[in-house]
C-alpha positions, 0 to 999 in steps of 0.5 A, a space after each residue: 533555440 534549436 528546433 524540434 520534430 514530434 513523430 512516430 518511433 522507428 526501429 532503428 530509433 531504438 539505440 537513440 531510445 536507450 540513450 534517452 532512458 539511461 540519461 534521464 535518471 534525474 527526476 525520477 523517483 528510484 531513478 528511470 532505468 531502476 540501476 539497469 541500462 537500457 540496451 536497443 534491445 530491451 527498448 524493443 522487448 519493452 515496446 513489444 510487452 505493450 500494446 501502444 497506440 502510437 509510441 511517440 519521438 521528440 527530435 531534435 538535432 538528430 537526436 531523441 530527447 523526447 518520448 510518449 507511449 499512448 496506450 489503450 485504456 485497461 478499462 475499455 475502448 473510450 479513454 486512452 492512457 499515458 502510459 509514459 512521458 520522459 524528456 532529457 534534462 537538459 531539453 526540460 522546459 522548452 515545450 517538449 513536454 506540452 508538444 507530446 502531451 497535445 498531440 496524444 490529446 489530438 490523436 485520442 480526439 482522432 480516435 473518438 474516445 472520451 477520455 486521456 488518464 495518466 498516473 504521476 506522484 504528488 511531488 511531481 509538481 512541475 509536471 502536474 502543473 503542466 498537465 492541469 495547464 493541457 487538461 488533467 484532473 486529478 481525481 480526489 484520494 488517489 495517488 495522483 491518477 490523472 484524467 483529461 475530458 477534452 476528448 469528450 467535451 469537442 464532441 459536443 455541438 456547443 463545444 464544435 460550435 464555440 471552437 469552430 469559431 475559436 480554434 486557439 481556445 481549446 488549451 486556453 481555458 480558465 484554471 487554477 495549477 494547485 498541487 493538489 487534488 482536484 476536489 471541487 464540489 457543485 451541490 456537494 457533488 465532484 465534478 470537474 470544471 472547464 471553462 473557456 472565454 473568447 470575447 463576449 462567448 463563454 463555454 462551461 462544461 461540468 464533467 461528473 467525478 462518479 459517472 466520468 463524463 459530461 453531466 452540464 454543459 454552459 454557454 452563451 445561448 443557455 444551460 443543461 445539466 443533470 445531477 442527483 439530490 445527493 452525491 451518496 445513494 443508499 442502495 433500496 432507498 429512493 433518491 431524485 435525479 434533476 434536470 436543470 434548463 436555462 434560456 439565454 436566448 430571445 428564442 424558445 429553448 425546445 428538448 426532448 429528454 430520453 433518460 437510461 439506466 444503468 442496469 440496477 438503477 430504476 425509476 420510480 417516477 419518471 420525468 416529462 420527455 418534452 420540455 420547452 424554456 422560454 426565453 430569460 428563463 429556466 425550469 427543472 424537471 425531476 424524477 424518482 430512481 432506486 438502486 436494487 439492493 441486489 445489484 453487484 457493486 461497481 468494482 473500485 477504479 470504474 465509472 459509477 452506474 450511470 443515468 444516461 440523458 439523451 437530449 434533442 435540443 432544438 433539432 440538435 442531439 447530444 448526450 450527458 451522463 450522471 452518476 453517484 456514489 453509492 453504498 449499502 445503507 448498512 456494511 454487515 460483516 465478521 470482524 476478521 476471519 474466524 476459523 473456529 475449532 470444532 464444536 466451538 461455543 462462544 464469541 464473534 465479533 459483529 461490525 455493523 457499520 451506517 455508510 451513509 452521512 445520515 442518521 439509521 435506524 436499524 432492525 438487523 435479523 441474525 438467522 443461524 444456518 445448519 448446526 449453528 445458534 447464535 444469540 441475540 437473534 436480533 438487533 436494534 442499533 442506532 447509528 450516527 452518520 457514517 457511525 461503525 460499531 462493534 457488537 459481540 454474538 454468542 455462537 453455538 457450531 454443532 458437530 460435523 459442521 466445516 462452514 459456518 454460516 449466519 444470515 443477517 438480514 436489516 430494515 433501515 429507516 432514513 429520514 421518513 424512507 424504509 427499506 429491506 437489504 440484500 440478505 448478507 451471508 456472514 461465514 466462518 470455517 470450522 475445518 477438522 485436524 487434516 482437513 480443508 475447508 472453503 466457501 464462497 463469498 458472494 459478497 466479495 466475489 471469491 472464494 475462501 479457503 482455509 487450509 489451517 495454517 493460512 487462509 487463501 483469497 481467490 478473485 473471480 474477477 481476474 483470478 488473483 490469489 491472495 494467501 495470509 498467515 493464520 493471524 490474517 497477515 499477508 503472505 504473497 499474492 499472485 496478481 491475475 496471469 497475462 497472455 501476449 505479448 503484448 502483456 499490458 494492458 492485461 484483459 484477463 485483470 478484468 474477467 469474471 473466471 467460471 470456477 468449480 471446486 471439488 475435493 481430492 485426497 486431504 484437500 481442494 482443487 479449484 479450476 478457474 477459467 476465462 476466455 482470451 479476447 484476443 485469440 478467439 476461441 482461446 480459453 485460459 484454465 487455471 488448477 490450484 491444488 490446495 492441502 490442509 496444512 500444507 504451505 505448497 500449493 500446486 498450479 497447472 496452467 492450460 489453454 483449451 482451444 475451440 477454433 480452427 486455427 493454431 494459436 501460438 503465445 506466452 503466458 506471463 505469471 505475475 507473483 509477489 511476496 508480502 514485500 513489507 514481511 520480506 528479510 532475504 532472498 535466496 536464489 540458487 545462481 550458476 555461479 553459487 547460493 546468493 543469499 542477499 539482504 532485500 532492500 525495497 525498492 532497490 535490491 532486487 531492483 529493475 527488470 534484469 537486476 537479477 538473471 532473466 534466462 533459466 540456464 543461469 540458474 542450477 535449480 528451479 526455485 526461489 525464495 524469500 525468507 520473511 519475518 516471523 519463521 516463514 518463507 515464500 518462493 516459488 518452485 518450477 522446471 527449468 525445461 518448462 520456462 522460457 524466462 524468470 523475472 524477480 524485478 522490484 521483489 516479484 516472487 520468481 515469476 516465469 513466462 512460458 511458451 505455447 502452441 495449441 492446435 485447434 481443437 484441442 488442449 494444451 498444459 503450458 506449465 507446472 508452478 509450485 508456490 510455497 507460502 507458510 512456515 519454513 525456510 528456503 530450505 524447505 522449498 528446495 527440498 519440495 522442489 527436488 521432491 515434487 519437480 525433480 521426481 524423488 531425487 534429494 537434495 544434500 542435507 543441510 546441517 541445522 543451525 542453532 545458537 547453543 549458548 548465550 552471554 546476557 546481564 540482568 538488567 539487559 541493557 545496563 543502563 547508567 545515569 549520573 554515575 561513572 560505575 555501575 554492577 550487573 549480574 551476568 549470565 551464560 544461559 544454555 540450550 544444551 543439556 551437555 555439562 558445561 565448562 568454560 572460561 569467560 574474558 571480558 575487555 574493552 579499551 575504554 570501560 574498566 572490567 572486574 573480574 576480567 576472566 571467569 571460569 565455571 562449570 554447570 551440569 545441568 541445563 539452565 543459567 551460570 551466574 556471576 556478578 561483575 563491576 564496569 568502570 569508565 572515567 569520562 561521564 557523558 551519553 555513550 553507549 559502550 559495548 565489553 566485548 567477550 570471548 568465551 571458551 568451553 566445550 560447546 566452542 568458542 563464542 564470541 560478543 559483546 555486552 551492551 553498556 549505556 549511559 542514558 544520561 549525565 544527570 542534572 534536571 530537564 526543563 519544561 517550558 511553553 511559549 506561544 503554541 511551542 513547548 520547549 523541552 530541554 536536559 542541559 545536553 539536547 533542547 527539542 520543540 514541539 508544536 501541536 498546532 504543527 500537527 503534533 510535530 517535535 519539529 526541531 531538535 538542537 544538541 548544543 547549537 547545532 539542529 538535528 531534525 528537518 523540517 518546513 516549520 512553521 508551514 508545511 511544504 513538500 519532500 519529493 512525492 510527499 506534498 503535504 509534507 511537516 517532516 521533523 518527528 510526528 505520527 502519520 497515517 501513511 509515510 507517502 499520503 497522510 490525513 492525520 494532518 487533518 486532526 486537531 492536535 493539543 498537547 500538554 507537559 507529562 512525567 513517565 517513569 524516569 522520562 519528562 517531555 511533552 505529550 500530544 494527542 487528538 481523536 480521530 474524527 475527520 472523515 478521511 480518516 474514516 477507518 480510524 474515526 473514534 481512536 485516540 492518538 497519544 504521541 509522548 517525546 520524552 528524555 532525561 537530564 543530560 541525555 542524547 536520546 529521545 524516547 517516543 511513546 506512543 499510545 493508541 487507545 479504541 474510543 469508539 463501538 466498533 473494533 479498529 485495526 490502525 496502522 500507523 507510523 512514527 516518522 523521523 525527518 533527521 540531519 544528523 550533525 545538521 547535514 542530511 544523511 547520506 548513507 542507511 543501516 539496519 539490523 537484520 538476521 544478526 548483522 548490520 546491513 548498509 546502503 548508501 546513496 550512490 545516485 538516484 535510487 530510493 530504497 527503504 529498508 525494513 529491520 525488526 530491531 534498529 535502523 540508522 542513517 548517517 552522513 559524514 559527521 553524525 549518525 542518528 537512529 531509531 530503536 524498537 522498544 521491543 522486538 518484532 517491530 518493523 523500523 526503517 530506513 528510507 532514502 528520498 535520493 540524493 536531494 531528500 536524504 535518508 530518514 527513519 519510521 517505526 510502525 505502530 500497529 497492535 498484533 490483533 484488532 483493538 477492541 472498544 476500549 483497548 489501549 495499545 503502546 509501543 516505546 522507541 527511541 530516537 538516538 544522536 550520535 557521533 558515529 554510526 559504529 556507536 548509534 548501532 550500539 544502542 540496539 540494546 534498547 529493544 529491550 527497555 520498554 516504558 511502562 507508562 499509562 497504557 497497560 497493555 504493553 
């Protein structure tokens, strides 16, 4: 086997680099170069948009066929990160992979950090194995962050001593190589463990999961540890700390303990700096600490507040570190958002929740600030561990008052122990007609504004900017600027922004600004000009420069659309408007996919139509950018160039972001307004449909019978007097009468009844195709016709723990023991559904995976698995089946815990259609806001599909799988995936539903969802249903007509459908 060399990249490398990239598509999700090819030159510019450490080659023969890019971590100088690791398939398994990985361990050993991380995903398993052989962890409940102490351990004098006298045992320690989270507990605490053995000597070292360092080290010669009482503090509650000594030794074990703080942590009592271990013994000292409950929260994805232990360990000196989760005894808020209209008088929902794993006692204080009454002013809930409750409040607002606000003030009593929480400022907005309202929330550390029709989030920490629909729906978020090159790792993600806020003429303009490192005496500004009402806001970016020397850089805006809401992009090209259909994670695809110079572009703007009549884009001067990118669905997001002389100013640009009601073509027409100056774009002619062609009942539905009569309507927007003449035919459902004629003169419906005859009886969808001809112009359709079933009965059996569910034509299972799964479907002999039954296995990065048809928590990392899940035999309306249900109580589905899950397959005698009724139902106290799926693992025809389809914007969208992209597609009516012998589908039971299509590459397949989520929150004791249908079909042409079913909702036990 031919020989390999690691070193360092070189320029002249970068054709060779390209050529890796481009042929390493196997393997990778969406596949390496995301359908763009990389060229020596855009190795290069990617090269320079990261600050690496080291950029690292495997080569052999003259060839690159391996590649690591070693970063400096994002979260400061003591880690290192893995930014990207990539051999060529057909040098995979020869240690290319080990080789790189060692020696970006060994030189972040060299440079004196803690820690290597790196992110893979969880049907990685052929390299999570290797990482957990050289190292890595992966820290529990994330999707897949990995992280490697090795660093930190060989700092240690009994880790130099044991490797001094072992130099081979570093990668040879004891492991376990399960694809899994590393969720290995010590007193009940995460902590990570390494352990070595070399004849007679071990070496154990305890790595705390919270503090993100060495908290216990074990060897030959003795142990010491630190560690807390318990892994989960409540903030002004005091907890104990330990310190844990063992003697090994024939000599006496004699330390100097000097524990630290982190700042918010203090002592209550302290521990006894000197102690001495006799020999073949132990001893534990301890001591007292509390957390303020003022102290800020440590930011998610950080190290915990540390207790730092100095030990001086017979002349010898080293360092552990411990650390803790930590939680308010009580999280006091607003169940939503509220903007209250003036005066209001009347209900807020309170959501009161216990964070600790311990019974509370509360006594909570409402305090109404300036104009407000609320009532109770007091509260005494009581609440099981980890309980939430929701509590209704009377409020009163007085005239004139913009923002309201109450102050919740609570005692809580835990096992014997008091304390008194951090005041909790809850507020809401009253805002007039034509005004903007805002506050700050020192809780969360931002700004709120609520301008009417959308609220605005802005972080101080990073200065994101999240806008929401009036309902609390994302919209678009802006993602914290970045100044360069290099752009990444981004210093500015973790600033803390000074802001002011002042009012101008109908609304609010907000200054954010924050000093650049790495360009001393740089500071970055940031303008947002906010209207009531008004779905554009205004952004001016500045630098202001206080040093004596001219800097020169580039400021990279980075902007997304809520990607999930998103139906069609439209971008005025040189070549002419594209209006496209957005596949996720396919269309627009890589970087480059879509034009990155300005001058391809004949106007300054770019938008996405999203569902429910809104539209989001950005808008900007052509003369300003020097690059736009929309790679992976970002909003249109520009780079700019600039110079700043010292001591003095300078705007780098002017951005225009549209969030809100409207089209695309209300931000082209803002964009020759505000950024042309006045000039006006060409007028666009409204579109609207002026006529329609429907039947009662829509859809028809038949059963058992080879004729049915219906009761058609042509229903108008127009008050024009109508006249007209109506064809029916289709080649295969006979049609009496055949031609109709009328005339209305008044806005409304023209009836008519008509009679449809087929002579085959068999589960079909069939569509009469129409032709109508009147003086509003000539229209064009269809008429959907169903057959659901042929008749006969359906047969409900139960065998072991499988239900067996069969109508003559389709025969499914289901197993609640499965997890609740329909986990095989067969029409005749031939299986439609995919699944691992009777043991779960994995499908590319879902690892657990049950496939087959089941609710989850989420498509990629689910928890309802872990649910006890029953089932028993149901009748709905005309449908039979069986139902499976469970109530949420595991703790990893904690913002569920309380609802019940109800998940009916049902279908009726004869038929090719499975209905899927699911019902959510509040059970506990406090309001919920699930967000589930319905998944749909299928292989029509008994072959995994191929190819997908969706409806959307009153067409048929269609993708099929061509190499190793893994779009997903989003409709609010109907999707399909197919092959080349069957099709199956999946139809909302009404509009508005988000149903999709998504492909797991060439070896996964396509597969189907529907969302299940309510439109508000679910109230205690609220029900919420949603019907779908999954369909079996020959060909995809007759899955799609079956769309009709969007309209057939069941109207079974739960009422608030």
């Amino acid at each position: 086997m031919p020989s390999f060399l690691i070193r360092e990249f070189r320029v002249e490398d970068a054709a060779e680099m390209a050529r890796l990239f481009n042929e390493s598509e196997e393997g990778w999700p969406g596949g390496l170069t995301g359908g763009v090819p990389y060229t020596a030159e855009r190795v290069l510019e990617e090269f320079e948009r990261t600050a690496a450490i080291a950029h690292l080659v495997a080569e052999c023969e003259g060839r690159i066929v391996g590649y690591l890019r070693l970063a400096r971590h994002w979260l400061g100088p003591d880690a290192t990160y893995v930014a990207l690791v990539n051999v060529h398939p057909d040098y995979r398994g020869r240690g290319i992979g080990t080789s790189l990985l060692k020696e970006a361990i060994n030189r972040s050993i060299e440079l004196g950090v803690d820690r290597v991380d790196l992110h893979t995903w969880s049907g990685n398993a052929r390299a999570i194995r290797l990482y957990k052989k050289l190292g890595f962890y992966w820290v529990p409940e994330t999707g897949v962050y990995m992280q490697n102490y090795l660093p930190a351990i060989v700092k240690l004098p009994m880790a130099r001593s044991f490797f001094s006298r072992h130099p081979e045992a570093l990668y040879s320690f004891k492991r376990e190589l399960r694809i899994e989270e590393d969720d290995y507990r010590v007193r009940g605490r995460r902590v990570y463990l390494y352990e070595w053995r070399a004849g007679d000597e071990f070496l154990k070292v305890y790595v705390d999961a919270y503090a993100w360092g060495v908290t216990g080290v074990e060897w030959s010669g003795g142990l010491v540890e630190c560690y807390t009482g318990e892994p989960l503090i409540g903030r002004g509650l005091p907890f104990s700390v330990f310190w844990h000594f063992r003697n090994y030794s024939s000599n006496p074990l004699k330390l100097t303990l000097i524990p630290t703080l982190d700042l918010g942590v203090s002592f209550k009592s302290r521990p006894n700096p000197l102690v001495e271990v006799l020999p073949r013994s132990e001893k534990t000292v301890s001591a007292e600490l509390v957390v303020d409950p003022y102290a800020k929260p440590k930011p998610r994805g950080e190290p915990s507040r540390r207790i730092t232990s100095s030990l001086i360990m017979n002349g010898v000196t080293f360092r552990l570190v411990t650390g803790f989760e930590e939680k308010p005894p009580l999280d006091v808020k607003l169940a939503k958002m509220y903007s209250l209209p003036l005066e209001y008088s009347g209900e807020l929902l309170l959501d009161v929740e216990n964070c600790l794993r311990k019974r509370v006692k509360a006594r909570l204080r409402l305090v109404p600030g300036a104009g407000v009454v609320v009532k109770p002013t007091s509260l005494e809930p009581e609440l099981k561990p980890r309980e939430a409750v929701t509590l209704p409040v009377e409020v009163g607002v007085s005239r004139g008052v913009k923002v309201g606000s109450i102050m919740a003030v609570y005692d809580v009593e835990v096992n014997g122990s008091s304390c008194r929480s951090k005041p909790v400022k809850l507020n809401f907005t009253c805002p007039a007609l034509g005004e903007v309202a805002w506050f700050l929330d020192e809780e969360r550390d931002r700004i709120v504004v609520d301008r009417g029709d959308a609220w605005l989030h802005i972080l101080l920490r990073g200065g994101t900017v999240f806008v929401y629909d009036g309902d609390g729906e994302q919209l678009a978020y802006m993602w914290c600027e970045s100044i360069g090159p290099p752009f990444w790792p981004n210093e500015l993600e973790r600033a803390r922004f000074n802001f002011t806020v002042e009012r101008i003429e109908g609304g609010l303009r907000v200054r954010l600004s924050a000093p650049v490192e790495k360009m001393p005496g740089l500071t970055f500004i940031k303008e947002l000009r906010v209207w009531a009402s008004n779905p554009a806001i205004s952004i001016v970016y500045e630098v202001e420069n206080s040093s004596s020397i001219v800097h020169e850089g580039r400021l990279r805006v980075n902007a997304w659309p809520a990607s999930w809401r998103v139906e069609r992009l439209v971008a005025p090209l040189r070549e002419g408007l594209l209006k496209a259909g957005v596949r996720l994670g396919e269309f627009p695809g890589a970087r480059g996919d879509l034009p990155l110079d300005p001058s391809r572009y004949s106007e300054g703007w770019m938008c996405y139509e999203i569902r429910g009549g809104f539209a989001c884009g950005t808008a900007w001067s052509l003369r300003e950018v020097r690059e736009v990118d929309s790679s992976y669905c970002r909003l249109p997001s520009p780079t700019y160039s600039f110079r700043v002389e010292p001591c003095s100013r300078a705007v780098i640009g002017k951005l225009i972001l549209y969030a809100g009601r409207g089209s695309w073509r209300s931000l082209r027409e803002l964009y020759w307004r505000e950024v042309e100056r006045g000039v006006r774009p060409p007028a666009i002619g409204a579109e609207m449909n002026a006529v329609e062609v429907l039947t009662d009942p829509m859809p028809l539905i038949i059963e058992g019978s080879t004729s049915a009569r219906a009761r058609l309507l042509i229903r108008r927007s127009r008050s024009k007097e109508f006249r007209g003449t109506l064809l029916l035919r289709d080649r295969e459902v006979g049609v009496r009468p055949s031609r109709l004629e009328g005339e209305c003169r008044e806005r409304g419906v023209f009836e008519c009844e008509v009679e449809s005859q087929f002579a085959k009886l068999e589960p079909r969808a069939y569509s009469i195709d129409y032709t109508l001809n009147s003086n509003y112009g000539v229209v064009r359709g269809s008429i959907p016709l169903i057959v659901i079933g042929t008749g006969g009965d359906v047969l409900v059996n139960h065998e072991d723990d499988t239900w067996i569910v069969d109508n003559g034509v389709l025969a499914f299972k289901v197993a609640a023991s499965f997890a609740g799964t329909l986990y095989s479907a067969r029409l005749g002999e031939v299986e439609q559904l995919e699944s691992p039954y009777p043991e779960p296995g994995q499908l590319v990065w879902i690892n657990p995976w049950y496939g087959g048809v089941r609710v989850v928590s989420r498509v990629s990392r689910d928890s309802l698995w872990r649910e006890e899940w029953k089932a028993e035999p149901v009748n709905v309306e005309e449908w039979r089946g069986v139902k499976v249900y469970t109530d949420v109580r595991d703790e990893r589905n904690s913002w569920i815990k309380g609802l019940r899950i109800e998940q009916y397959y049902l279908t009726r005698p004869g038929s090719n259609v499975i209905a899927l009724y699911t019902v959510l139902e509040n059970r506990s106290r406090r309001a919920l806001e699930p967000e589930l799926f319905l998944t749909a693992f299928v292989k029509p025809g008994g072959v995994r599909a191929h190819s997908m389809a969706i409806r959307r914007g009153g067409g048929v969208e269609i993708w099929r799988n061509w190499g190793y992209d893994m779009p997903y597609m989003i409709s609010r009516e109907q999707a399909a995936v197919y092959n080349d012998v069957a099709s199956a589908s999946l139809v909302a039971g009404r509009r508005g539903v988000e149903v999709i299509a998504m492909s797991f590459g060439q070896e996964g397949g396509c597969h189907l969802a529907v969302s299940v989520a309510p439109d508000d929150l679910l109230r205690p004791g609220e029900k919420f249903g949603l019907s779908s249908y999954l369909v079996l079909t020959r060909k995809l042409e007759e899955a799609l007509r079956y769309h009709p079913l969007t309209r057939l909702a069941l109207q079974g036990p739960c009422s608030s459908l």
